[in-house]
C-alpha positions as CSV (number, residue, x, y, z in Angstrom):
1,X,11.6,12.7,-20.2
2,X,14.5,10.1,-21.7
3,X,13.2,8.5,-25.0
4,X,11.6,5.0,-24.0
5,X,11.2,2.0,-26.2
6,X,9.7,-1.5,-25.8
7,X,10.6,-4.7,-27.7
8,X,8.9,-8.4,-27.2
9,X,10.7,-10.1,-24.3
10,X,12.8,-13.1,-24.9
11,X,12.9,-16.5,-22.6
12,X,16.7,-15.2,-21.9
13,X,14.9,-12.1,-20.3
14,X,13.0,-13.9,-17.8
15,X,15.1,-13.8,-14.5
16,X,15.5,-10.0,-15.0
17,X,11.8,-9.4,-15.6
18,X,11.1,-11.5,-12.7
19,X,13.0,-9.8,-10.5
20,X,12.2,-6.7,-11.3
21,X,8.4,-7.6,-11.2
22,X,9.1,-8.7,-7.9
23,X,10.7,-5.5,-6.4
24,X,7.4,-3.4,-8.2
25,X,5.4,-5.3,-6.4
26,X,6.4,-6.1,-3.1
27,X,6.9,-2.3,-3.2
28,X,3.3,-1.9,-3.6
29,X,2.7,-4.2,-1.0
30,X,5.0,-2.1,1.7
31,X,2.7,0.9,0.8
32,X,-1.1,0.0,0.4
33,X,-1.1,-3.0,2.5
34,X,1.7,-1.9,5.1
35,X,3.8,-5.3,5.1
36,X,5.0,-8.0,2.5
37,X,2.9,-10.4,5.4
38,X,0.0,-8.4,5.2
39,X,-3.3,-9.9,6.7
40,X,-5.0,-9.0,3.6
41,X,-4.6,-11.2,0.4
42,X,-4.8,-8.8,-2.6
43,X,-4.0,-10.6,-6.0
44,X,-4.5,-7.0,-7.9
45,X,-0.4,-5.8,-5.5
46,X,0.7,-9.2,-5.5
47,X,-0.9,-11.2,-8.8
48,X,-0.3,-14.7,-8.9
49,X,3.2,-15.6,-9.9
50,X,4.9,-12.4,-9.9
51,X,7.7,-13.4,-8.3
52,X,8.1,-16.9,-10.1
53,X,10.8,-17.0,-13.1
54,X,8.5,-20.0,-14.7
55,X,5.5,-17.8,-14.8
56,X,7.6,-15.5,-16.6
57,X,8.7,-17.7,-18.7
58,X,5.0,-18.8,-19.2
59,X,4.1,-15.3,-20.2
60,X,6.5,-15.0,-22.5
61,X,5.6,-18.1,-24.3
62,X,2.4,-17.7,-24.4
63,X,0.9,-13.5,-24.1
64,X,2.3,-11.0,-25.4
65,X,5.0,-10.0,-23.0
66,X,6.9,-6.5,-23.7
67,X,9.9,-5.4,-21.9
68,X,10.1,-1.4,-21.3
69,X,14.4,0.1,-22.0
70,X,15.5,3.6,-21.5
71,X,18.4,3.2,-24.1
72,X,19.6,-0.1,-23.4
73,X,18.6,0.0,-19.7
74,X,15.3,-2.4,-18.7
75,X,13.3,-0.5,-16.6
76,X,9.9,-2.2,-16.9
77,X,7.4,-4.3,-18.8
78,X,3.7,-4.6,-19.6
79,X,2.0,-7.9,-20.8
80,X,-1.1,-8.3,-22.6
81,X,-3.8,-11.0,-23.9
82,X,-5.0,-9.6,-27.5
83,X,-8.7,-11.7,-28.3
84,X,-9.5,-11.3,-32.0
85,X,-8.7,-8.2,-33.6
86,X,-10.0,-5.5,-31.7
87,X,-10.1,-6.3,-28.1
88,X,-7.2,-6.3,-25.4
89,X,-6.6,-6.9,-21.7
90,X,-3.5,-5.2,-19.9
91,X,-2.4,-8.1,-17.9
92,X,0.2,-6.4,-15.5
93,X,2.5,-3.3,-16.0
94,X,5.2,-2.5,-14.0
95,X,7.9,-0.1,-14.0
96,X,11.1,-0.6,-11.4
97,X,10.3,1.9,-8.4
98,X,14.1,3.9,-9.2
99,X,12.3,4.8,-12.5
100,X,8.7,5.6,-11.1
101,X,7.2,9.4,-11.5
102,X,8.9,9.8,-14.5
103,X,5.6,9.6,-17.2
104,X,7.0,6.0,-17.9
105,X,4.4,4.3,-17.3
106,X,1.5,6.6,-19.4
107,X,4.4,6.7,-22.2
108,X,3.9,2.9,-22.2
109,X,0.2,2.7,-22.4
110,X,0.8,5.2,-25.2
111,X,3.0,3.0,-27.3
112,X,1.1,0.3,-26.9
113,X,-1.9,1.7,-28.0
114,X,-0.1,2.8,-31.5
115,X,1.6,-0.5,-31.7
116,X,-1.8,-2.0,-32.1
117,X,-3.7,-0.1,-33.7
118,X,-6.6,-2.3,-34.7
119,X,-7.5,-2.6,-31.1
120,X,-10.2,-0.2,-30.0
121,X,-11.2,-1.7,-26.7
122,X,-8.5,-2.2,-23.6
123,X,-9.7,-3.4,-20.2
124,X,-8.0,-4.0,-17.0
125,X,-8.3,-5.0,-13.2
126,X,-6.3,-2.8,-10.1
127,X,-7.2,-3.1,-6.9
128,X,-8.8,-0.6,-5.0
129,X,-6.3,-0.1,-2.4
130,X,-3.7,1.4,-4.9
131,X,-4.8,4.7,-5.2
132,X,-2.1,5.9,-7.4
133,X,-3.3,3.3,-9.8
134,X,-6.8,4.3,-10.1
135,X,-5.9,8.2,-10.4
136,X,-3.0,6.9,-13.6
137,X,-5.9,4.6,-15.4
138,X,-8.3,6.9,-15.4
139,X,-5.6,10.0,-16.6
140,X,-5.6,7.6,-19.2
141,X,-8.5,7.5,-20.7
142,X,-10.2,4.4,-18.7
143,X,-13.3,4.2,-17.0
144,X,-15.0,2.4,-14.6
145,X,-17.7,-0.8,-15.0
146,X,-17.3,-2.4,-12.3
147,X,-16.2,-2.1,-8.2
148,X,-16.2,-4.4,-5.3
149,X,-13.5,-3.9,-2.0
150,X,-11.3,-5.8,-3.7
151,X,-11.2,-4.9,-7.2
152,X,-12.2,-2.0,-9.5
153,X,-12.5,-3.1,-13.1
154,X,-12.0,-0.7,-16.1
155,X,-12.3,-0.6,-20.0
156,X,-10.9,1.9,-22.3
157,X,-13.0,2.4,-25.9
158,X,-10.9,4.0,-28.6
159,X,-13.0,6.0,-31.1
160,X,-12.5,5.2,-34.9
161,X,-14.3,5.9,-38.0
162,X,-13.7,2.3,-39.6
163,X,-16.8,0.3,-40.3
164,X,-17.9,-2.5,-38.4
165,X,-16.1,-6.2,-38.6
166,X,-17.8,-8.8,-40.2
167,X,-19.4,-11.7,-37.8
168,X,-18.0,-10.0,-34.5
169,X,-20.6,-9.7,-31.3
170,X,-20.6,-6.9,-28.9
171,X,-22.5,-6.2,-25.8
172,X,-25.0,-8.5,-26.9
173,X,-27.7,-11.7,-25.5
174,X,-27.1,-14.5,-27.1
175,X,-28.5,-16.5,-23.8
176,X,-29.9,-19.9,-24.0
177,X,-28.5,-20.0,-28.2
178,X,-27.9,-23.5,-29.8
179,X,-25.0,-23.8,-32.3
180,X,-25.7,-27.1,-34.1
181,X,-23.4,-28.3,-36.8
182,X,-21.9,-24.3,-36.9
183,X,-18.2,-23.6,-37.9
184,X,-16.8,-21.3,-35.5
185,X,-13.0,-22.0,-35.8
186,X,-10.7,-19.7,-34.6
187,X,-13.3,-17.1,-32.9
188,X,-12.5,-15.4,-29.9
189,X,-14.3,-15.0,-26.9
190,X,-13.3,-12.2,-24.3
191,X,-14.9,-10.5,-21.5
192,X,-17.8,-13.1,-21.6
193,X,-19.9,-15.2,-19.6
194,X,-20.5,-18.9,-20.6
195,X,-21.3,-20.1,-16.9
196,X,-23.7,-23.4,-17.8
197,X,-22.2,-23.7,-21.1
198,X,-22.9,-27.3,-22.7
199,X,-20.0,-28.4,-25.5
200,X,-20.3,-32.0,-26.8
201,X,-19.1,-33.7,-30.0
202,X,-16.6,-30.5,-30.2
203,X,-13.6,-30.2,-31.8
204,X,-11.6,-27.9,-29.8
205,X,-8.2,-28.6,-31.3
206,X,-5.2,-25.7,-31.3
207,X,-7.6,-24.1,-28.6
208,X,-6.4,-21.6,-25.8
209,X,-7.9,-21.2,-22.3
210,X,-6.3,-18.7,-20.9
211,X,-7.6,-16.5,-17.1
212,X,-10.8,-19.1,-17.1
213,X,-13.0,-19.9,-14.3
214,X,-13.6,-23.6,-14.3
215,X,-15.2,-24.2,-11.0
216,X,-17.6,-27.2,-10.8
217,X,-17.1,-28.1,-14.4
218,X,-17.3,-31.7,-15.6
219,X,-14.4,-32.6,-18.4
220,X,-15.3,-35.9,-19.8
221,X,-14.4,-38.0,-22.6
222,X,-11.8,-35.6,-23.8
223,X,-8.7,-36.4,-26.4
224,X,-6.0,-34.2,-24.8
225,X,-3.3,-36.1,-26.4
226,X,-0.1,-33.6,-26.6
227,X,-2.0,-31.0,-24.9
228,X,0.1,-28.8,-22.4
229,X,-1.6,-27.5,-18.6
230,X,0.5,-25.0,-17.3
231,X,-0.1,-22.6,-13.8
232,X,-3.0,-24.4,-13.1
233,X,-5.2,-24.3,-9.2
234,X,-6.3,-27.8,-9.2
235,X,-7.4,-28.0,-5.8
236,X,-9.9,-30.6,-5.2
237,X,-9.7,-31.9,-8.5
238,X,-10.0,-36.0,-9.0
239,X,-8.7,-37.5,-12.0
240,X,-10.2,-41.3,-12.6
241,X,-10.5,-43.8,-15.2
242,X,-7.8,-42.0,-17.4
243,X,-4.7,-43.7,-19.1
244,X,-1.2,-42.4,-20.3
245,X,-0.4,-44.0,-23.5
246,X,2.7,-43.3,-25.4
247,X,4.7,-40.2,-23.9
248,X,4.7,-40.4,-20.4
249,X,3.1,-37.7,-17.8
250,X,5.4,-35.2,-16.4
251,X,5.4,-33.1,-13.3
252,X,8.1,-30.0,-12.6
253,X,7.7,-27.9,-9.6
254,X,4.3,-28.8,-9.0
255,X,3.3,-28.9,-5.6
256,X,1.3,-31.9,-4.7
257,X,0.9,-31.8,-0.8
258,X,-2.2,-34.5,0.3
259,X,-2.5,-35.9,-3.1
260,X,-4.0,-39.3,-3.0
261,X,-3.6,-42.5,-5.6
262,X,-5.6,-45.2,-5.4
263,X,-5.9,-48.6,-7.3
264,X,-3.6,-47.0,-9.9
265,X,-1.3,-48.2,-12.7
266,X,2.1,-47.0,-12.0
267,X,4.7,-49.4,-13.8
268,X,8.2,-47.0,-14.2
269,X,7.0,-43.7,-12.7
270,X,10.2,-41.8,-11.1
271,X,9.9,-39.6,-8.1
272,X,13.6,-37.3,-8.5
273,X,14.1,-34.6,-5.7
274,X,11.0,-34.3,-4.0
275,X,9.7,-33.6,-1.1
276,X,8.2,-36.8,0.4
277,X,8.0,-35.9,4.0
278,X,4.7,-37.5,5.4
279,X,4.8,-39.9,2.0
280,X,2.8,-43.0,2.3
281,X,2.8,-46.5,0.4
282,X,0.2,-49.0,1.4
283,X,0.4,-47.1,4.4
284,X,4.6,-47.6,4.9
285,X,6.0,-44.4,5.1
286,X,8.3,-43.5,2.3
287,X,11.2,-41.9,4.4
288,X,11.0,-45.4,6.5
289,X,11.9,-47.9,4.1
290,X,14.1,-45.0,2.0
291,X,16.4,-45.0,5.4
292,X,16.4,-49.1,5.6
293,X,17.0,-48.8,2.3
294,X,20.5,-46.8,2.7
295,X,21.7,-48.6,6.2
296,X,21.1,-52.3,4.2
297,X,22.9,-50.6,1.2
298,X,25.8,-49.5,3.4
């Protein structure tokens, strides 16, 4: 097998990565779901994004993102979220389908492993579907927790003969606890449940939410001055009774279909190359007075 190497991907890597993410994919799709139209929505052959240079670019930014080279050649990457010191999640791994059945992809796992070695539990999600996938995870050491038609989840424990780390929690209750007046700054939490969570008078400042499921949650009262929101579902979200002070809101390739403001303060918002078919004001459609707007200009 050629020699492989990884090194951290770079913003200027991001239309090649995409791409080549793309073709993976969409090749998986042709052969466990029959068509690139399939019926069947499975986010485990087609994750979210895969085929968008901005989620990329995301990714990049913000996980740790490898790119895979057989000498100087790109033939793959692998992204991960490390949590803490000792607990990682394999994102996505992909390796271009010219280069597949080549050990590539378990030399990857391998040299990720030994690139951090402080991490001694890995866990993942593949769909069911993908056979090939389940046979390669499991040749690799992972095992299975948990199974539905949709999704088979897996965790990987690497044995070591260090001692336990100070003030970190494992595969334990902590239901119904109180933290009053407790310093938890910069913890981790991974792999958790925190459905019915109450967090008041927090400071949550520098924080990072990251693969989270927010459904039904009330946010309140909240300071997100400077914060960013990125690859977001908002779907049936309302926003009411908040201001923009200072730096103004911005929205890039966001797609807003049905979106509805009412009794709003607008004063200078710009609307530049966007869609506005169906576009109301007051009831007046948009595209209306844009086209009187043109004939009394020419």
């Amino acid at each position: 097998m050629a020699q492989i190497t990884f090194l951290p991907a770079r913003l200027e890597d991001a239309d090649q990565l995409t791409a080549m993410m793309k073709r993976t994919f969409d090749e998986e799709a042709l052969h466990w779901l029959g068509s690139l139209d399939s019926h069947i929505v499975d986010y485990n052959i087609q994750p979210p994004g895969y085929d968008s240079v901005q989620t990329t670019r995301y990714m990049i930014e913000e996980l740790t993102y490898y790119k895979v080279l057989v000498g100087e050649q790109l033939i793959g990457g692998i992204i991960l979220t490390l949590t803490g010191s000792r607990y990682g999640r394999i994102d996505r791994i992909f390796i271009d389908p010219a280069h597949q059945g080549k050990g590539f992809g378990s030399e990857v796992i391998r040299l990720v492993e030994k690139a951090h070695p402080s991490v001694t539990t890995w866990d993942l999600e593949t769909s069911p579907r993908q056979k090939g996938n389940l046979h390669f995870y499991e040749k690799m050491g992972f095992e299975r927790t948990f199974e539905t038609e949709d999704e088979v989840c897996y965790i990987k424990r690497i044995k070591t003969y260090t001692t336990a780390v100070e003030n970190e929690f494992e595969s334990c209750n902590l239901e119904g606890a109180t933290f009053y007046q407790a310093n938890l700054a910069n913890s981790a939490f991974n792999n958790s449940t925190l459905a019915g969570a109450h967090f008041n008078n927090i400071n949550l400042s520098r924080s990072k939410f990251q693969n989270i499921n927010f459904q039904d949650t009330l946010i309140a009262d909240l300071n997100l001055s400077g914060s960013r929101v990125k690859h977001v579902e908002m779907s049936g979200m309302a926003f009411s009774d908040t201001s923009v002070e200072g730096a103004p809101v911005s929205f890039e390739r966001c797609e807003l279909m049905g979106t509805r403001f009412k009794n709003c303060k607008m004063d200078d918002v710009e609307i530049n190359e966007c869609d506005i078919s169906g576009m109301k004001i007051d009831g007046v459609s948009v595209e209306e007075l844009l086209e009187v707007y043109r004939m009394v200009k020419k």
